[in-house]
PyMOL CGO cylinders between C-alpha atoms (Angstrom):
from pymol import cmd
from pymol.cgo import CYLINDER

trace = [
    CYLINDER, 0.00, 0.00, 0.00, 1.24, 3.39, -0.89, 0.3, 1, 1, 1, 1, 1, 1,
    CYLINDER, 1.24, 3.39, -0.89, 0.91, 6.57, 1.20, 0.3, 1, 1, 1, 1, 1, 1,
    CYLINDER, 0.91, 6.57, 1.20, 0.96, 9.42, -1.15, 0.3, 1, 1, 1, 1, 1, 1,
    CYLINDER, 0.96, 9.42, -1.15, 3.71, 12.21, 0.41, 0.3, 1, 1, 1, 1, 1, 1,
    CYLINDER, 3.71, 12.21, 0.41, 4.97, 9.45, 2.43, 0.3, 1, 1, 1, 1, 1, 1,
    CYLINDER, 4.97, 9.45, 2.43, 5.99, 6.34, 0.45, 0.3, 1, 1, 1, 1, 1, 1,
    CYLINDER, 5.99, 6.34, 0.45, 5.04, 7.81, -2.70, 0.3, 1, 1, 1, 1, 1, 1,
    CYLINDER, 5.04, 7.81, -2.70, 6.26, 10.88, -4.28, 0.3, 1, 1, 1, 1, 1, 1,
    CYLINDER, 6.26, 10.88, -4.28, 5.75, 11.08, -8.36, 0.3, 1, 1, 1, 1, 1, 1,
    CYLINDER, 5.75, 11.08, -8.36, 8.51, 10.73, -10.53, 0.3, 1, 1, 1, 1, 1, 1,
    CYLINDER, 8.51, 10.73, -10.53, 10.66, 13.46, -11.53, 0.3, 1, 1, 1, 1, 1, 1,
    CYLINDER, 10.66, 13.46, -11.53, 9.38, 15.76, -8.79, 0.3, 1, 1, 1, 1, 1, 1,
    CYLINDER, 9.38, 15.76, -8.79, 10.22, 17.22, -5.10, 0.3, 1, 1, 1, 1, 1, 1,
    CYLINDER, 10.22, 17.22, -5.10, 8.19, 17.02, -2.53, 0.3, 1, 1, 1, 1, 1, 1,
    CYLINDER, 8.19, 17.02, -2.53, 7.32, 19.64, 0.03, 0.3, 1, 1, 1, 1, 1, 1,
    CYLINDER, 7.32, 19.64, 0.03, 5.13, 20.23, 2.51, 0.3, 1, 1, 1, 1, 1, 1,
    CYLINDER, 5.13, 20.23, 2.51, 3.14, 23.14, 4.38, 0.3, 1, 1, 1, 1, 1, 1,
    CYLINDER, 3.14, 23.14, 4.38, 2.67, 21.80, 7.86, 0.3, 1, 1, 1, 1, 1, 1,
    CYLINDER, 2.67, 21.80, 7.86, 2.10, 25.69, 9.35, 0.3, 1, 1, 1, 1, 1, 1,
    CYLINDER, 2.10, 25.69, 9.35, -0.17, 26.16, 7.41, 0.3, 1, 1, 1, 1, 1, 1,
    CYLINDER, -0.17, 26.16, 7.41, -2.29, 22.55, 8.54, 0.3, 1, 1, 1, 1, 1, 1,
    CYLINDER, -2.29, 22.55, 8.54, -5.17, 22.86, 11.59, 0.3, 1, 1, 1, 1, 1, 1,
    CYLINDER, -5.17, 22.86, 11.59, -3.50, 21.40, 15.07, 0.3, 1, 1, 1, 1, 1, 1,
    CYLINDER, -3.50, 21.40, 15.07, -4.94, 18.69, 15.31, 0.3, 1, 1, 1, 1, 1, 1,
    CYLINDER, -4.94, 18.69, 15.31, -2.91, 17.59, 11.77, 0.3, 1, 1, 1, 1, 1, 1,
    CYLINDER, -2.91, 17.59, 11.77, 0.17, 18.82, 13.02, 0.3, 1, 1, 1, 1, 1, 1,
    CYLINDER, 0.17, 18.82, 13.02, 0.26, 17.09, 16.37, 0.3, 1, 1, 1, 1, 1, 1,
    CYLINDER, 0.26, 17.09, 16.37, -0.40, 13.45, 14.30, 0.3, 1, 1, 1, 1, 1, 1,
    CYLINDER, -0.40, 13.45, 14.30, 2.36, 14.91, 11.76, 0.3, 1, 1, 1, 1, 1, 1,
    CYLINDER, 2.36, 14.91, 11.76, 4.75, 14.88, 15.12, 0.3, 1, 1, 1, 1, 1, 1,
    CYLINDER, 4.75, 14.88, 15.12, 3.35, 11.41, 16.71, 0.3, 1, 1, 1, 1, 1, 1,
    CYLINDER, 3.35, 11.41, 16.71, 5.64, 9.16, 15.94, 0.3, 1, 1, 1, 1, 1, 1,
    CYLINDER, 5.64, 9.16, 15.94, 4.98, 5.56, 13.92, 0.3, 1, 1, 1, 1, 1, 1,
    CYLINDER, 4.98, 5.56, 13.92, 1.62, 7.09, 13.09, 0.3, 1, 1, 1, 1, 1, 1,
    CYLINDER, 1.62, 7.09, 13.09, 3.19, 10.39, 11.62, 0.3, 1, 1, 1, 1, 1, 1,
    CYLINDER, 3.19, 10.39, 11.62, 3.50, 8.65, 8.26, 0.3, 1, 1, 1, 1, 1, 1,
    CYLINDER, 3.50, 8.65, 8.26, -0.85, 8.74, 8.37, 0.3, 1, 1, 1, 1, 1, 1,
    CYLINDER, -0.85, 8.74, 8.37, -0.48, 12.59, 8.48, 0.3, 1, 1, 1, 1, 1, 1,
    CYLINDER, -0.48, 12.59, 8.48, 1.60, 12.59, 4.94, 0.3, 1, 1, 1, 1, 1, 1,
    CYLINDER, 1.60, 12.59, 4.94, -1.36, 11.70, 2.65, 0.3, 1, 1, 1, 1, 1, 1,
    CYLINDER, -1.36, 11.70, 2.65, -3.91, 13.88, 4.65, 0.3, 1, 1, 1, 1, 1, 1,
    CYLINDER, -3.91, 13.88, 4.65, -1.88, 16.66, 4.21, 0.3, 1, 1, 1, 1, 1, 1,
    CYLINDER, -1.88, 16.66, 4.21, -1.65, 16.13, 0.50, 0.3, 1, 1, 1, 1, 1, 1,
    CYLINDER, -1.65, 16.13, 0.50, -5.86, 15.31, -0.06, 0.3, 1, 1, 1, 1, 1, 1,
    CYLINDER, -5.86, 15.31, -0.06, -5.80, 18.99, 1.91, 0.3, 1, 1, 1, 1, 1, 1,
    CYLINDER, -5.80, 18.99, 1.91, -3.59, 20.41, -0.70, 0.3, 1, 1, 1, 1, 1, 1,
    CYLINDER, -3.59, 20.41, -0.70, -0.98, 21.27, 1.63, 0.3, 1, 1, 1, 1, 1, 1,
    CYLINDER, -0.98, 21.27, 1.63, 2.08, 18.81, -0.75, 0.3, 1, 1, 1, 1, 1, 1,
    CYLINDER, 2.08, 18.81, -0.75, 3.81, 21.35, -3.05, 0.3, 1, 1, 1, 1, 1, 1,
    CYLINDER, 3.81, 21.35, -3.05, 5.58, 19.56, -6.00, 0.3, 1, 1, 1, 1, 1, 1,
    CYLINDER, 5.58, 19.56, -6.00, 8.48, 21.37, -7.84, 0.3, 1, 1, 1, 1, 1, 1,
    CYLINDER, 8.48, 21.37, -7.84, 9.96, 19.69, -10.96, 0.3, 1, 1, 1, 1, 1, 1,
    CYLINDER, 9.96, 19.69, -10.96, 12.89, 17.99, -10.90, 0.3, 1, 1, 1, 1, 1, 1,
    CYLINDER, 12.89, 17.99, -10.90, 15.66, 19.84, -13.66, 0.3, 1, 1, 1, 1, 1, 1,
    CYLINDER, 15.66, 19.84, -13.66, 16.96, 16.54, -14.19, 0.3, 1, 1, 1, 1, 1, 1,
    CYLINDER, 16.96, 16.54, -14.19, 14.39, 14.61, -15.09, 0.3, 1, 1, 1, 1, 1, 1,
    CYLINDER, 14.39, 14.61, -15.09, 12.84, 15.81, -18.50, 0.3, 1, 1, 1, 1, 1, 1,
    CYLINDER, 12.84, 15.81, -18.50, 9.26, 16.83, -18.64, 0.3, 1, 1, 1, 1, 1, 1,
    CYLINDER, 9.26, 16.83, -18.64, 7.70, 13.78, -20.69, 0.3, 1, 1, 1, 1, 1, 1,
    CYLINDER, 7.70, 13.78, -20.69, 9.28, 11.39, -18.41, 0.3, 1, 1, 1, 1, 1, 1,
    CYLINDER, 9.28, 11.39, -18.41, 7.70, 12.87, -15.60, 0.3, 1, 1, 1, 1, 1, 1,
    CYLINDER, 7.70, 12.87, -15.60, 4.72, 10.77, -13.58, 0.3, 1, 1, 1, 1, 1, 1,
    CYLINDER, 4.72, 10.77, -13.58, 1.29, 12.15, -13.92, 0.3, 1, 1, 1, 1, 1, 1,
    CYLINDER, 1.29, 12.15, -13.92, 0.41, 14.55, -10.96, 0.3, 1, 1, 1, 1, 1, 1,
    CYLINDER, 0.41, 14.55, -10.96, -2.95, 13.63, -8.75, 0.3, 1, 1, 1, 1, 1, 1,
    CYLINDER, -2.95, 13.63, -8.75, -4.21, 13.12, -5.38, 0.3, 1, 1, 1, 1, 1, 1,
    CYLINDER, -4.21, 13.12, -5.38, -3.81, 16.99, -4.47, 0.3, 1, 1, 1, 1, 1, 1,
    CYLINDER, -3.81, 16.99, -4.47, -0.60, 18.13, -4.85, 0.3, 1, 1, 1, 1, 1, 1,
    CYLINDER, -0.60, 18.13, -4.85, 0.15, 21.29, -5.99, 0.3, 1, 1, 1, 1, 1, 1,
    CYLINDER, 0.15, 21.29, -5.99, 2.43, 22.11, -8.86, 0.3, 1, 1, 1, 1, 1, 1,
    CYLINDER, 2.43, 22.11, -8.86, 5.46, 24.84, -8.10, 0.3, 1, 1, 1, 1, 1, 1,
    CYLINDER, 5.46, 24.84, -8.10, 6.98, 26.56, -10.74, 0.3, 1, 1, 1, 1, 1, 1,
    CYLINDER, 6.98, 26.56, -10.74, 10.77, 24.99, -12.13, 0.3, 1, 1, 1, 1, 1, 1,
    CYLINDER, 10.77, 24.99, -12.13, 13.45, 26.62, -10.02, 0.3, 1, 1, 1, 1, 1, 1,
    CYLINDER, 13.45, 26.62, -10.02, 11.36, 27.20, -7.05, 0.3, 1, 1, 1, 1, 1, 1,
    CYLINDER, 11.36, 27.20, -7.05, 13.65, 27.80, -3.84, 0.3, 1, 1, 1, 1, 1, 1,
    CYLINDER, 13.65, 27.80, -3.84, 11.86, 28.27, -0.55, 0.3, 1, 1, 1, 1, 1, 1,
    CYLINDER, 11.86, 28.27, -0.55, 12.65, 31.34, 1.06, 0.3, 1, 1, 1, 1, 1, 1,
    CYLINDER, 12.65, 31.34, 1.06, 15.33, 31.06, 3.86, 0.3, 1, 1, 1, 1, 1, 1,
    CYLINDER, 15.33, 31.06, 3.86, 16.72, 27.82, 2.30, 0.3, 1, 1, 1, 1, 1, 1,
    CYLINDER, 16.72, 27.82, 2.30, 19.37, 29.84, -0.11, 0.3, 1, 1, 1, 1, 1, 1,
    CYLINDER, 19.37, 29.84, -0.11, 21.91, 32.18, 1.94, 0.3, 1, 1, 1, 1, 1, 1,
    CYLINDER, 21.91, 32.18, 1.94, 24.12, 34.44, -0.39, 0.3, 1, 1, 1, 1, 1, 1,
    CYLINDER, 24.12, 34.44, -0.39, 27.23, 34.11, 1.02, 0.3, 1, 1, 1, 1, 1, 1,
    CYLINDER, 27.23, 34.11, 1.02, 29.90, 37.46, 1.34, 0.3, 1, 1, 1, 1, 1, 1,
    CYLINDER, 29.90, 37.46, 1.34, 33.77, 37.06, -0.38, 0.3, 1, 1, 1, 1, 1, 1,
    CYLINDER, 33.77, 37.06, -0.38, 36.17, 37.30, 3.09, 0.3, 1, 1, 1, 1, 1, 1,
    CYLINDER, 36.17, 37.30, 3.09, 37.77, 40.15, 3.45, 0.3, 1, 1, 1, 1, 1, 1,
    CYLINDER, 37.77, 40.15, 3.45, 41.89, 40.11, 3.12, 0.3, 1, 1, 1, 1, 1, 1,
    CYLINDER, 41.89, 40.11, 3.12, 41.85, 42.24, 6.06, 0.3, 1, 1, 1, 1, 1, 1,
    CYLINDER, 41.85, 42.24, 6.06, 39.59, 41.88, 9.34, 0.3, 1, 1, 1, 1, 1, 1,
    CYLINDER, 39.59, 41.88, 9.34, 37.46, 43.92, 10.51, 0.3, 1, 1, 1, 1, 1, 1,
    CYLINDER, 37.46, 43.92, 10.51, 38.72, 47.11, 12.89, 0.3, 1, 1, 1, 1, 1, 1,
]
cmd.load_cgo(trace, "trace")
């Protein structure tokens, strides 16, 4: 059997999702554990999985998308997971 977000993420995609944004009584069984993998494909049927294309994989060898996941755009990066880092300095700081 096949949990979809847990055991099961289509081909060619990454899978992400938005437990803030779940009611609390989701995200308490999304932090139980053994039954935490339960939570995965009720969060997905709520629409709360975000898929973003793999740049690897080309398009028609993607799987079909269903189930309630939701489609991000190619190059998607969530915000605060990319730090631009500074060049060091040659000298330190005074």
């Amino acid at each position: 059997m096949a949990l979809e977000g847990w055991d099961h993420i289509p081909l060619g995609y990454g899978a992400d999702v938005d437990v803030a944004a779940a009611p609390w009584w989701l995200r308490l069984w999304f932090h139980t554990p053994f039954i935490d993998r339960y939570a995965y494909p009720r969060l997905v049927q709520r629409g709360l999985g975000y898929l973003t294309p793999s740049p690897d994989c080309p398009t028609e060898e993607r799987e079909p998308v269903g189930g309630g996941w939701r489609l991000r755009e190619p190059g998607y990066v969530r915000p605060g997971s990319v730090v631009p880092l500074k060049p060091l300095d040659t000298e330190p700081d005074r």
